[in-house]
N, C-alpha and C positions, 0 to 999 in steps of 0.2 A: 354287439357287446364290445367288440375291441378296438373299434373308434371313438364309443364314448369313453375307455378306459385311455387311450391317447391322447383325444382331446383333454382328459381332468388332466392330466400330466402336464402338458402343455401350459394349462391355464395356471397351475401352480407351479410352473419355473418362470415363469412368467411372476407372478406375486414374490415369489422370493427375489428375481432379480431385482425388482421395483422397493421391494422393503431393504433391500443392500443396498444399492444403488444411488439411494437419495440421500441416505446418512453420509456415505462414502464421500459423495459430491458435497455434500454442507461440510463436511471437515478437511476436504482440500482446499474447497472455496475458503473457507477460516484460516487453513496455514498460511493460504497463500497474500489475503491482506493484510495478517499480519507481520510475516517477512516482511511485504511489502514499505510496510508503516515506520516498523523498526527500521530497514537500511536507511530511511531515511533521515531517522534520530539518531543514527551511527554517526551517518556521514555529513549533518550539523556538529554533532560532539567534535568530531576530524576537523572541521572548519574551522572552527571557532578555538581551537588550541593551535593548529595552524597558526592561525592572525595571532594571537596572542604570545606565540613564538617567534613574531616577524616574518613569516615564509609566506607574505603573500602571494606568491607568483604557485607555491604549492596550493595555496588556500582558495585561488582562481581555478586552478589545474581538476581539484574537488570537485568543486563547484558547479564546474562545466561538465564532470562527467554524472554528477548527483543528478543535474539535468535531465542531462541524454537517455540514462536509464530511467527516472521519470515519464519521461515523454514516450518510452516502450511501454512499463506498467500500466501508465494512467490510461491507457484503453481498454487495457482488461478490466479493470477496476470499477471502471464510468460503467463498462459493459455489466458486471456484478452490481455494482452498486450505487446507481444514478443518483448523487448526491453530489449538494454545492462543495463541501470540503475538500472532497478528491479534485475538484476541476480548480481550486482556489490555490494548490500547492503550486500548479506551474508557473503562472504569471509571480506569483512570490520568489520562486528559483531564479527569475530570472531578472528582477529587479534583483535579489542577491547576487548574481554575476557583475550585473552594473555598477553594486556599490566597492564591488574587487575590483573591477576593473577602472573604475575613478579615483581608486584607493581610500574610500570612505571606510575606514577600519570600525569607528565605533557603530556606524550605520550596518558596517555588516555583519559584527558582531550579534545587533539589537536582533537584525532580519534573521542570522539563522537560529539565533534562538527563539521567533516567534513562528519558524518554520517548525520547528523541532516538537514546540509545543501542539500547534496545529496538528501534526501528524498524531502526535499521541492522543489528542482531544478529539482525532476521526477514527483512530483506531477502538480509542472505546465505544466511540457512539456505535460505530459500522460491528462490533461483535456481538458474538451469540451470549447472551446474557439471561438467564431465566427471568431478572425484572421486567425485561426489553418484551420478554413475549405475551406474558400474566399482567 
């Protein structure tokens, strides 16, 4: 009798951890793309007043770290969430590096604001949305 009284025990910490557990993991998974998304439309917004300011050499300076941190993120993210979006913001980062570093202002103007929008048009696709699952 007090094995099978162990084992129930057992099998119901078990179901509890499993019913905490998975919620727990979908709402860090959620904060975490969405930080993600947003520093990205931050540091467009940063860019694009930058150049508009004249501080190109600042609006580069962005750029290249908006990058860098991307290029950490985006493996977690592809890992979460294997979609073209997320693999579509690097090669766009870094064509916006190019057009700082050629000094194309209005070109990079265009680009980070179509980075910007991308990020937000992936953030809503890639969230929890009761439409998304109904």
């Amino acid at each position: 009798m007090r094995k099978l009284n162990t084992f129930f025990w057992v099998k119901i910490s078990i179901a509890l951890a499993l019913l905490i557990g998975i919620p727990v993991a979908g709402i860090v998974e959620e904060a975490y793309m969405r930080r993600s998304f947003d520093a990205v439309d931050d540091d467009c917004v940063e860019i694009i007043a930058a150049i508009e300011d004249g501080d190109c050499n600042g609006a580069l300076d962005l750029a290249e770290e908006m990058l860098s941190e991307w290029s950490r993120t985006r493996e977690m993210l592809e890992f979460i969430y294997p979609n073209a979006d997320v693999k579509e913001l690097l090669p766009q980062m870094g064509e916006l590096v190019g057009d700082l570093k050629a000094e194309l202002n209005d070109d990079a103007i265009a680009r980070a604001k179509m980075i910007s929008t991308l990020a937000e048009n992936s953030k809503n696709l890639l969230a929890f949305k009761w439409k998304n699952i109904l």
